[in-house]
LODREN-260629 format. One record per residue: residue number from 1; residue in one letter; x, y, z of N, C-alpha, C in turn. Coordinates in steps of 0.2 Angstrom, whole numbers. Layout:
# residues N
     k   r    n.px    n.py    n.pz   ca.px   ca.py   ca.pz    c.px    c.py    c.pz
   NUM   A       X       Y       Z       X       Y       Z       X       Y       Z
...
# end
This chain:
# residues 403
     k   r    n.px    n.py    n.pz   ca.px   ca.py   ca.pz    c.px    c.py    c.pz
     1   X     539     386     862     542     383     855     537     378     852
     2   X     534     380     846     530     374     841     534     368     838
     3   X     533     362     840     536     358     834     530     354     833
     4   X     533     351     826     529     349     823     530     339     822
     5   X     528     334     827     529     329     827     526     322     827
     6   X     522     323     821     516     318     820     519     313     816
     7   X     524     316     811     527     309     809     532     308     811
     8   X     533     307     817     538     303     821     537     296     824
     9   X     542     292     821     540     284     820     541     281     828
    10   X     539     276     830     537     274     838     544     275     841
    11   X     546     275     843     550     276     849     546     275     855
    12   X     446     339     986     441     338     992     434     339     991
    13   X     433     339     983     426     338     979     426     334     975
    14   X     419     332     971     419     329     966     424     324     965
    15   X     425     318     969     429     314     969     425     309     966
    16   X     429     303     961     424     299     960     427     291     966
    17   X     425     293     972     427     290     977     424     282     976
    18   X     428     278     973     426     271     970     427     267     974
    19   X     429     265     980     431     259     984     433     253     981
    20   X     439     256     976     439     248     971     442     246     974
    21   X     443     236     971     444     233     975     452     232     973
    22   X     457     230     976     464     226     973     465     228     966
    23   X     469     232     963     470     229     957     478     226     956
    24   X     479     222     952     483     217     950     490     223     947
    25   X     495     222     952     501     226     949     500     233     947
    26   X     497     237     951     493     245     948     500     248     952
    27   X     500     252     945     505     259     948     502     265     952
    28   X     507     266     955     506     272     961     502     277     957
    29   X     504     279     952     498     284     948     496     282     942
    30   X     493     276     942     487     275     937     480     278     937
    31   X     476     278     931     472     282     928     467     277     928
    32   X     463     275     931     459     270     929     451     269     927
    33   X     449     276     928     444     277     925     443     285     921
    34   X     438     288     920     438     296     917     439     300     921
    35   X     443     304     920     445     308     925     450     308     930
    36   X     452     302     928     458     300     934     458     297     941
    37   X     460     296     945     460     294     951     457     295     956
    38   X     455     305     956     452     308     959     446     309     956
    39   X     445     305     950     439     311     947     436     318     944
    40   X     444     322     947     444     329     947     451     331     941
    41   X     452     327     938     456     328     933     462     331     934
    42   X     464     331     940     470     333     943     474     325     945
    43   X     482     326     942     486     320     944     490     322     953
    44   X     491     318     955     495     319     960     503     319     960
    45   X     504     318     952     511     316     948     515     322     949
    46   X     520     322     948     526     326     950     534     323     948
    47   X     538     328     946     543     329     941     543     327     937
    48   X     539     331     932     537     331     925     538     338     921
    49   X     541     335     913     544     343     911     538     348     909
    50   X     541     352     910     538     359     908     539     363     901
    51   X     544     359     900     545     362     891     547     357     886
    52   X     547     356     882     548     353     876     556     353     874
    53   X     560     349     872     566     349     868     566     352     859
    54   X     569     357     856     569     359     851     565     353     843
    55   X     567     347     847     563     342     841     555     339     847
    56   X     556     343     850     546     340     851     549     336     857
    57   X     543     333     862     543     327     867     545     322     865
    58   X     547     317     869     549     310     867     542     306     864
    59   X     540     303     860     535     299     858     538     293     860
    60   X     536     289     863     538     281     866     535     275     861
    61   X     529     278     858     526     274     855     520     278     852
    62   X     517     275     845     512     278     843     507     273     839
    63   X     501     272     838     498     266     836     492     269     833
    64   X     490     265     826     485     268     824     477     266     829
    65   X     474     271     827     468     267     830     460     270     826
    66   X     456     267     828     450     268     824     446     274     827
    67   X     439     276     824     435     283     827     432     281     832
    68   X     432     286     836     428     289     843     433     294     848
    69   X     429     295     853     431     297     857     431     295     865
    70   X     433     288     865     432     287     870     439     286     873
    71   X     440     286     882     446     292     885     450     283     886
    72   X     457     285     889     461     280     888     463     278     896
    73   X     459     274     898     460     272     904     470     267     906
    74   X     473     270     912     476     262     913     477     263     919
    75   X     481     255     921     478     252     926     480     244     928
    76   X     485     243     933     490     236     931     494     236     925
    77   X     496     241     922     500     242     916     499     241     909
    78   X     490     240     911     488     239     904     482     245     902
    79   X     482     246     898     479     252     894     472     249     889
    80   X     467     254     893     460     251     889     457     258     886
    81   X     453     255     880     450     262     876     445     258     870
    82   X     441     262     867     434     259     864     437     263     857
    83   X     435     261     851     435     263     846     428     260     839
    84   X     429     265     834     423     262     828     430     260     823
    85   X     426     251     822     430     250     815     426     246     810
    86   X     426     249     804     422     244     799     415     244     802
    87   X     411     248     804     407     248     807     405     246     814
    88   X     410     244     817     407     239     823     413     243     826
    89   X     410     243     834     411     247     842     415     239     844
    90   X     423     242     847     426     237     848     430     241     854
    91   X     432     235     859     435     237     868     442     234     865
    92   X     448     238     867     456     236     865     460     235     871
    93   X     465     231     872     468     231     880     477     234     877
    94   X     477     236     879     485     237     876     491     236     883
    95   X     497     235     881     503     237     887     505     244     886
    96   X     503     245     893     505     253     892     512     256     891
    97   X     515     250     892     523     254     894     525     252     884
    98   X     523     248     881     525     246     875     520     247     869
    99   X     514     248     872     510     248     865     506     241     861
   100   X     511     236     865     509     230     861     501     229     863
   101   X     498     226     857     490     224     859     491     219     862
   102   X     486     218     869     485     211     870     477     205     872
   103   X     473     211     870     468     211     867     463     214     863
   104   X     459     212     859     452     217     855     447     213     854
   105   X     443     214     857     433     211     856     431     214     853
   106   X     425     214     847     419     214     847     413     218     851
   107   X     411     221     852     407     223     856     401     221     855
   108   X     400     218     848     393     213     845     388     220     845
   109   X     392     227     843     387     233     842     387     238     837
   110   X     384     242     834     384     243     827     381     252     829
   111   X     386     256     826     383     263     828     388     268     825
   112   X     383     273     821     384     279     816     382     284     816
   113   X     383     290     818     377     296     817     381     300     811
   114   X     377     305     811     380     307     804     385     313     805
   115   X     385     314     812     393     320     813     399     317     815
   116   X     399     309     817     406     306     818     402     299     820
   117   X     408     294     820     406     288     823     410     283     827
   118   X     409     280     831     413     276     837     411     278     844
   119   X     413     274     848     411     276     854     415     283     859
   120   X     409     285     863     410     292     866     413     288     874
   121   X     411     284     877     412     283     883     419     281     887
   122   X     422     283     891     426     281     893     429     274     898
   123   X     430     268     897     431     264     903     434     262     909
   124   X     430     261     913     429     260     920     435     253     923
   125   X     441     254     925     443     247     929     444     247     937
   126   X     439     241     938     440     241     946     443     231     947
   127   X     449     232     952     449     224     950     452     222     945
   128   X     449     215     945     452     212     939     446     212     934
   129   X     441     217     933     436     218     928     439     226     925
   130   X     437     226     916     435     230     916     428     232     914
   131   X     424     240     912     417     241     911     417     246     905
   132   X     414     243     901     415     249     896     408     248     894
   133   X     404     255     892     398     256     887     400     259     882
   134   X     396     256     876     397     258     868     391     264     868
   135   X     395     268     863     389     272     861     380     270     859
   136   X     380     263     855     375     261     855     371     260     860
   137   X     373     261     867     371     256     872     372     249     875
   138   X     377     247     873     378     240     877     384     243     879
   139   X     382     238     885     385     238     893     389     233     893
   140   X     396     232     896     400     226     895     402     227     904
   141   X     405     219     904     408     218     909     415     213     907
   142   X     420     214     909     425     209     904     431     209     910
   143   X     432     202     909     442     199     913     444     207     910
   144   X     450     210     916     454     217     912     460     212     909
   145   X     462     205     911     466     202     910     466     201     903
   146   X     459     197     901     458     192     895     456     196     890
   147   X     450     200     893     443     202     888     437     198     888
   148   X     438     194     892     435     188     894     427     190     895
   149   X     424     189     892     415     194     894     413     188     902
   150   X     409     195     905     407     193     911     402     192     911
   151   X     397     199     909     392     201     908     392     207     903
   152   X     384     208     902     384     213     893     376     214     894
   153   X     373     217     891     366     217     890     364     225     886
   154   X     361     228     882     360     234     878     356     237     882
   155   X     358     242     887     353     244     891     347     250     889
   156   X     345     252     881     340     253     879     336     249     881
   157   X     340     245     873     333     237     875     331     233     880
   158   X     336     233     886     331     229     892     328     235     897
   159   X     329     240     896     323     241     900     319     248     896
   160   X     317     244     889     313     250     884     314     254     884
   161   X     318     257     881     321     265     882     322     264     873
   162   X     320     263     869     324     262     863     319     270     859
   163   X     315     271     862     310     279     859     314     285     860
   164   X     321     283     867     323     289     870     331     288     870
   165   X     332     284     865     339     284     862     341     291     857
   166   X     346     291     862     350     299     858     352     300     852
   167   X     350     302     846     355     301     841     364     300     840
   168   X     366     306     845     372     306     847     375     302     850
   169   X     374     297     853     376     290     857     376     291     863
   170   X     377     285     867     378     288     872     385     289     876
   171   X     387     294     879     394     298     881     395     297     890
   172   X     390     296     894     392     293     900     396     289     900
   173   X     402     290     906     406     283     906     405     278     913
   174   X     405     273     913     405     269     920     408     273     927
   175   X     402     274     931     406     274     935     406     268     942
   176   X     412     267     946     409     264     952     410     263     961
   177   X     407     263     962     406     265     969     404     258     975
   178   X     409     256     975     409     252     980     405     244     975
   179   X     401     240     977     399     236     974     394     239     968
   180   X     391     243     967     386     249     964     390     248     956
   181   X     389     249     950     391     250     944     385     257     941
   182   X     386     264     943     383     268     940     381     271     934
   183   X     377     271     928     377     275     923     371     278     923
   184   X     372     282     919     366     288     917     364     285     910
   185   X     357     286     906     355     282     901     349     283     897
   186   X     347     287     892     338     286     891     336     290     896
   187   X     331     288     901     328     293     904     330     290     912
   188   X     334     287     912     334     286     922     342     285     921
   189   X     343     286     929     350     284     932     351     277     934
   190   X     355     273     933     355     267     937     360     263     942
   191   X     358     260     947     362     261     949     364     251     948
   192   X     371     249     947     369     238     944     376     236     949
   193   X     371     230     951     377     228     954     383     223     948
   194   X     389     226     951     395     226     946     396     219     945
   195   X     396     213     950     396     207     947     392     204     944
   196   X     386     206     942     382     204     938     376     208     934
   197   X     377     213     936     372     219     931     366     218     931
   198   X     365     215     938     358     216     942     355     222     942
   199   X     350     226     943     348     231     946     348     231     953
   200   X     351     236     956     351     237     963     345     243     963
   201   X     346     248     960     339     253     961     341     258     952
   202   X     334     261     952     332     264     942     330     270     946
   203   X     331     276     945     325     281     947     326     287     943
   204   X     322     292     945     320     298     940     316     292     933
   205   X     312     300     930     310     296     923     310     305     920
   206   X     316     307     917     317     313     913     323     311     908
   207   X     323     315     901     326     313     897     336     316     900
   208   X     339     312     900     345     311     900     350     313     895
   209   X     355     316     896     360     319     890     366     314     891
   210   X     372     319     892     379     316     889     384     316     896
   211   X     382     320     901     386     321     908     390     313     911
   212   X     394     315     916     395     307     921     395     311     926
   213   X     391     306     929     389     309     937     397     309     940
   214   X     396     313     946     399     312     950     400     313     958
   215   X     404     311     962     401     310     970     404     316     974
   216   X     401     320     981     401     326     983     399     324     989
   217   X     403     327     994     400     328    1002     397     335    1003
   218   X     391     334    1007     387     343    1007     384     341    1016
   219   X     387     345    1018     385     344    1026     387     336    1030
   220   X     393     334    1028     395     327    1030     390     322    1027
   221   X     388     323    1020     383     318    1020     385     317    1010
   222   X     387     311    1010     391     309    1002     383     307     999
   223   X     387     312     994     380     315     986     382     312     981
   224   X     379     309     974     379     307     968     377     313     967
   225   X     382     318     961     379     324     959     378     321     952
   226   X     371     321     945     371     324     941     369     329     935
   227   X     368     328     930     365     333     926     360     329     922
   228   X     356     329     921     349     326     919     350     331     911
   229   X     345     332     908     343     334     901     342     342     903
   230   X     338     344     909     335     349     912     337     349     918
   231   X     340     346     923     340     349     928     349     347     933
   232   X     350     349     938     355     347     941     352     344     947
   233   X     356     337     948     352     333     955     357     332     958
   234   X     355     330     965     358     326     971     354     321     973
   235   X     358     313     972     354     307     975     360     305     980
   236   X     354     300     984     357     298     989     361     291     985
   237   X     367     290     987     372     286     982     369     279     983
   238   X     368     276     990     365     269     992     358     267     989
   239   X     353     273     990     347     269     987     344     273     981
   240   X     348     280     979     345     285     974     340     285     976
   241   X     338     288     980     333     294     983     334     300     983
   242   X     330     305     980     332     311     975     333     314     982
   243   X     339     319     983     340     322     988     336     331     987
   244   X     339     335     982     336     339     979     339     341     973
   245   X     334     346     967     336     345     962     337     356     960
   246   X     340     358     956     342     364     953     339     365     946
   247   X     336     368     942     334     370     933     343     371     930
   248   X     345     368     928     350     367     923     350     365     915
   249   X     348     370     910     346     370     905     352     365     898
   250   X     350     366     894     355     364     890     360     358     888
   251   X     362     355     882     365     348     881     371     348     884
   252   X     371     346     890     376     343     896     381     339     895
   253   X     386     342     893     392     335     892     396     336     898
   254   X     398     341     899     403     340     903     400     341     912
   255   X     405     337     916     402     336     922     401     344     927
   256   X     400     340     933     399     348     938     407     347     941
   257   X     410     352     945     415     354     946     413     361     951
   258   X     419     359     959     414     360     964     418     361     970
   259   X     418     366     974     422     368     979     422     365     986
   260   X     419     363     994     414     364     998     409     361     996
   261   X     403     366     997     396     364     996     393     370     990
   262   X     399     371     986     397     375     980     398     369     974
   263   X     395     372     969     396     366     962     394     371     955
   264   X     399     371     952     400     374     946     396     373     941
   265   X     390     372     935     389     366     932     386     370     924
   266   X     388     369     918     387     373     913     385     369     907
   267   X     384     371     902     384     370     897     384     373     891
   268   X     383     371     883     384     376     880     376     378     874
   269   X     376     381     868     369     381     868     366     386     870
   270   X     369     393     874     365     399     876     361     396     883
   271   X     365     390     885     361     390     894     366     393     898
   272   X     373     392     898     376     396     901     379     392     907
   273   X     381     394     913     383     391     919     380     395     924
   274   X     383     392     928     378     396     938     384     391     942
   275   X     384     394     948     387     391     952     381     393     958
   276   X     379     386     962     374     382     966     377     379     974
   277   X     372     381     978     375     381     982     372     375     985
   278   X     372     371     991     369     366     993     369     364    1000
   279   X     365     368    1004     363     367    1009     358     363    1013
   280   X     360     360    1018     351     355    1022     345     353    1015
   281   X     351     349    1010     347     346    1005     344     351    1001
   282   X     347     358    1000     344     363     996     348     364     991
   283   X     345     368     985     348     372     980     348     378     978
   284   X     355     382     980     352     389     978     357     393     972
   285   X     354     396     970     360     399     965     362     404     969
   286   X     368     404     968     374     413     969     376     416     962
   287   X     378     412     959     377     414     952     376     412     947
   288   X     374     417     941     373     414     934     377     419     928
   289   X     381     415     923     385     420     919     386     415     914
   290   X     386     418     909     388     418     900     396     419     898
   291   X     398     417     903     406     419     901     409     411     901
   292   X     407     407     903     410     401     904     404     394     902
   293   X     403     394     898     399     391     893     403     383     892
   294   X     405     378     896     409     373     892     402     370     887
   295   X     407     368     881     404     363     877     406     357     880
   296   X     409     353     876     411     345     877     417     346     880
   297   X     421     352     884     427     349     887     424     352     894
   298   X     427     347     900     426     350     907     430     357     910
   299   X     428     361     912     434     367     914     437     362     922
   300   X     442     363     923     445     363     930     445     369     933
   301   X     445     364     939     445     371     948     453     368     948
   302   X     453     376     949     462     374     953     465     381     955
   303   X     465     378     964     465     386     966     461     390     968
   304   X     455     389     965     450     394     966     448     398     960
   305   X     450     395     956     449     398     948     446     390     944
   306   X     443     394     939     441     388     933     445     392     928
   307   X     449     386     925     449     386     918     446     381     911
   308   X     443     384     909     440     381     900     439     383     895
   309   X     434     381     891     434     382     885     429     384     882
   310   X     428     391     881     419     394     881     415     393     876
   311   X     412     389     876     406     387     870     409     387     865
   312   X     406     384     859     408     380     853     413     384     849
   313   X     416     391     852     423     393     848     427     390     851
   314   X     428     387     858     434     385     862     437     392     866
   315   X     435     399     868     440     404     867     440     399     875
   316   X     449     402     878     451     397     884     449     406     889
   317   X     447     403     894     445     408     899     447     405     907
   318   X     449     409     911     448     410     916     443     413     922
   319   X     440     410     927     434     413     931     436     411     936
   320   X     437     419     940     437     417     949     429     412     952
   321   X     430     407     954     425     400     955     421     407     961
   322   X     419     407     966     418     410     970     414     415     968
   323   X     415     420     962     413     425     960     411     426     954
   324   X     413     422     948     412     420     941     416     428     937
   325   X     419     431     942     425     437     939     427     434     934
   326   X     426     436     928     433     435     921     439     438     923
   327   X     444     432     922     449     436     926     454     437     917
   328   X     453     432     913     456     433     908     454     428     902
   329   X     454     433     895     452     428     890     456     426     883
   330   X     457     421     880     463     421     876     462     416     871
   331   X     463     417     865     463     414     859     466     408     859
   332   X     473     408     862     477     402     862     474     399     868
   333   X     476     391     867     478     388     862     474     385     858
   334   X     469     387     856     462     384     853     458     379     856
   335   X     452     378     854     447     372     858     449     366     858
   336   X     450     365     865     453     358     867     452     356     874
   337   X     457     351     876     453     346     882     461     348     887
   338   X     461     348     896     464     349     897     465     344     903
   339   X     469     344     909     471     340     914     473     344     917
   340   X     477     343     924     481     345     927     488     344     930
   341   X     494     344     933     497     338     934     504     343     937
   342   X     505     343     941     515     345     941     514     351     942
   343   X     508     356     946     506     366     944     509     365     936
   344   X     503     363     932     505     366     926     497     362     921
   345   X     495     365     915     492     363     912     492     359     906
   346   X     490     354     905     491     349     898     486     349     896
   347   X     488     351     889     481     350     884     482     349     879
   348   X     480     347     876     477     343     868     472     347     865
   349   X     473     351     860     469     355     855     466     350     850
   350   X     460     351     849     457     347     842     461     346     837
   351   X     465     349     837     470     349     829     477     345     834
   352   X     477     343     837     481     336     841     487     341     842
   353   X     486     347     844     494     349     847     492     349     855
   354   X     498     347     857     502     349     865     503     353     867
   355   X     497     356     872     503     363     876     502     360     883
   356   X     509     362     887     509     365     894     510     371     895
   357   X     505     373     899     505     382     901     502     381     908
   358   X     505     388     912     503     388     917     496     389     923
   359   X     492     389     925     487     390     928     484     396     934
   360   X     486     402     930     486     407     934     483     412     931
   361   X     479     414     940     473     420     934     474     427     933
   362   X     485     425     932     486     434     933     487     435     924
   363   X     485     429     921     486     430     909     487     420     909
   364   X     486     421     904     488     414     900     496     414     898
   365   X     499     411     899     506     408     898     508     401     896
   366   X     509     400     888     513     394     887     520     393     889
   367   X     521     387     889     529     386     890     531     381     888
   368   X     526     375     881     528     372     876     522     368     871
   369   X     523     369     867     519     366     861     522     361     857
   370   X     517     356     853     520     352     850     515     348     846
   371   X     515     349     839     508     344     835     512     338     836
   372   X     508     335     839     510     327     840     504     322     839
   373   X     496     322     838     495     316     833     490     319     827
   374   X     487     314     823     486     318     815     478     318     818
   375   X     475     321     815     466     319     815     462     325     818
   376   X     457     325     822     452     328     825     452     324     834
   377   X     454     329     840     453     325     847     451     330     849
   378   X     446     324     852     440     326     856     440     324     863
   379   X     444     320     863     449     316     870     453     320     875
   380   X     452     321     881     455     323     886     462     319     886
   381   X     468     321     889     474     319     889     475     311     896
   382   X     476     307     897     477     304     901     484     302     904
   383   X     485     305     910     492     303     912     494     299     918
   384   X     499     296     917     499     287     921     505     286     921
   385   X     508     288     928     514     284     929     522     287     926
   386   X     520     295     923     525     298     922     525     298     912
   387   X     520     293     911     516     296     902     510     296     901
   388   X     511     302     898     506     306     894     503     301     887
   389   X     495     298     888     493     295     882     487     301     878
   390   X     488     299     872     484     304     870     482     302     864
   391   X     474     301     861     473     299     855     468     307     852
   392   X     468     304     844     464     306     841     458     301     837
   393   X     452     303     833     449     299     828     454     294     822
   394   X     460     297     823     466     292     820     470     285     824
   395   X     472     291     828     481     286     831     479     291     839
   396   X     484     284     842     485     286     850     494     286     849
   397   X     495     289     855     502     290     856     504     291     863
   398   X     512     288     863     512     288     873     519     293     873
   399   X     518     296     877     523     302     877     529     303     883
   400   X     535     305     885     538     304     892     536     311     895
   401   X     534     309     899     531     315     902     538     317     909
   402   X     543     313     914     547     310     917     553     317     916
   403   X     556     320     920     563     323     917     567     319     917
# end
């Protein structure tokens, strides 16, 4: 069933295994960086509905907010997200359970391309810090409590990279791993330490896209997987030492996604995907196909199947992971972002509608719809603690997700 509720008034892979430290009052399923908990876009949440009420889901609150697309982290019950206003790249703190602001900075950054504007990145909280980068390039470190800055620096400008600034900004989100704060950027990966944005180790020198890396065990031995401009690599996480690398063509947004010691990795642009195998530091391809093409949404593994979103029409498909078999292809629900949560699928369509449907590679199956925010999203769905947050280039909104 479709409803229409946008002017409804407020009412064992791929983990990004973070070793954060304590966070302050965190709930059991908090969302505290991209992708979730796990990294893998899968919540561990459970009794959550499956269908919508004949007037649309509960909306708890709805808030305007300014352009971009950067994803909505929470975390000790506060909620962080980056936005463009009036020209300037600004980091928000919000209470997640109410909506109320209880902070907004300045990010002291200025960034416009001519197909949208405001930040791509999504932030990072470990602790009692948060970490966000802006599209332009600056790197922040702030109290998650105050907004208090810790540390900041534009990491084009400190370490000359301003020739090999993207037009598109930059769309890597913090990740972190133990004391290590990693990002991808310009032409190198880096790896800074979190308390103060030193360099721990810089390597590679190739031009770098939009991916976030992410971490993998390949014969008992834990890998930084990412995608470079050209290639798919594995570094050693402690001193990025290139472990071995793959030919991976095409503008990379979305991450790798990975079984074992296999790993899915694709793009859109006519490169296509492969699924890569990784053995004794090696790379090998099992396969290569044009059926599953992501652009800027990540497909999920679930089960042993991928579902996403094929190249810049969005058509939603299914592929047996294993064998890259099309098991089924479907026009619904249009090009959008998905999660996983409860055996069922969440998704936010460009055009800000809600579906959950189920994850199965015998057809595609809805089991509820509902336009719930106004604008263009380009935002994956964020779920924490039994709701569902979800913005647009307009307005965010918190959803009850709870039966």
């Amino acid at each position: 069933m479709k409803t229409d509720i946008v002017s409804q008034r407020e009412t064992n892979f791929v983990t990004n295994d973070t070793g954060q430290d304590a966070k302050p009052a965190a709930g059991k399923f908090d969302w505290p960086h991209w992708r979730g908990p796990s990294g893998n876009g899968i919540s561990a949440e459970t009794g959550l509905i499956h269908e919508f009420p004949e007037s649309g889901p509960e909306i708890l609150w709805r808030k305007t907010l300014g352009t971009g697309f950067s994803g909505l982290t929470v975390s000790g019950g506060r909620l962080f997200t980056m936005f463009g206003e009036e020209g300037r790249e600004k980091l928000i703190c919000f209470d997640a359970k109410t909506g109320r602001e209880i902070w907004k900075i300045d990010s002291d950054a200025d960034f416009a391309e001519g197909r949208s504007f405001g930040p791509r990145s999504t932030p990072c909280v470990d602790g009692n810090h948060v970490y966000a980068m802006g599209a332009s390039g600056k790197l922040h470190c702030l109290e998650s409590a105050t907004g208090k800055p810790v540390w900041s620096f534009n990491i084009y400008d400190k370490f000359e990279m301003r020739r090999f600034f993207d037009e598109e900004g930059v769309s890597c989100s913090p990740l972190i791993d133990g004391k290590k704060l990693i990002m991808l950027a310009g032409i190198h990966i880096f790896a800074f330490d979190k308390t103060n944005g030193k360099v721990i180790w810089k390597v590679l020198e190739e031009k770098m896209r939009h991916s976030t890396p992410a971490f993998a065990t390949f014969g008992g031995h834990r890998q930084l997987v990412a995608l470079t401009g050209s290639n798919l690599v594995g570094l050693d996480p402690e001193s990025g030492r290139e472990l071995w690398r793959h030919p991976q063509g095409g503008a990379c947004v979305a991450p790798v996604v990975g079984l074992g010691n296999q790993i899915y990795a694709a793009a859109s642009y006519g490169a296509g995907g492969q699924l890569v195998k990784i053995a004794d530091d090696t790379a090998t391809q099992v396969y290569k196909t044009n059926k599953l093409s992501t652009h800027h949404a990540t497909a999920m593994l679930y089960n042993g199947h991928l579902y996403g979103f094929h190249d810049r029409p969005g058509i939603f498909k299914c592929l047996e992971f294993a064998t890259g078999e099309e098991k089924w292809v479907s026009r619904s629900p249009g090009k959008g972002k998905l999660i996983i949560a409860d055996g069922q699928m969440i998704i936010i369509t460009e055009y800000g509608e809600l579906v959950l449907a189920k994850p199965s590679p015998n057809g595609y199956s809805e089991t509820a719809k509902a336009r719930v925010v106004k604008g263009t999203c380009y935002t994956a769905p964020t779920l924490a603690n039994g709701k569902l947050y979800i913005r647009s280039d307009k307005e965010m909104v918190c959803i009850e997700m709870k039966k």
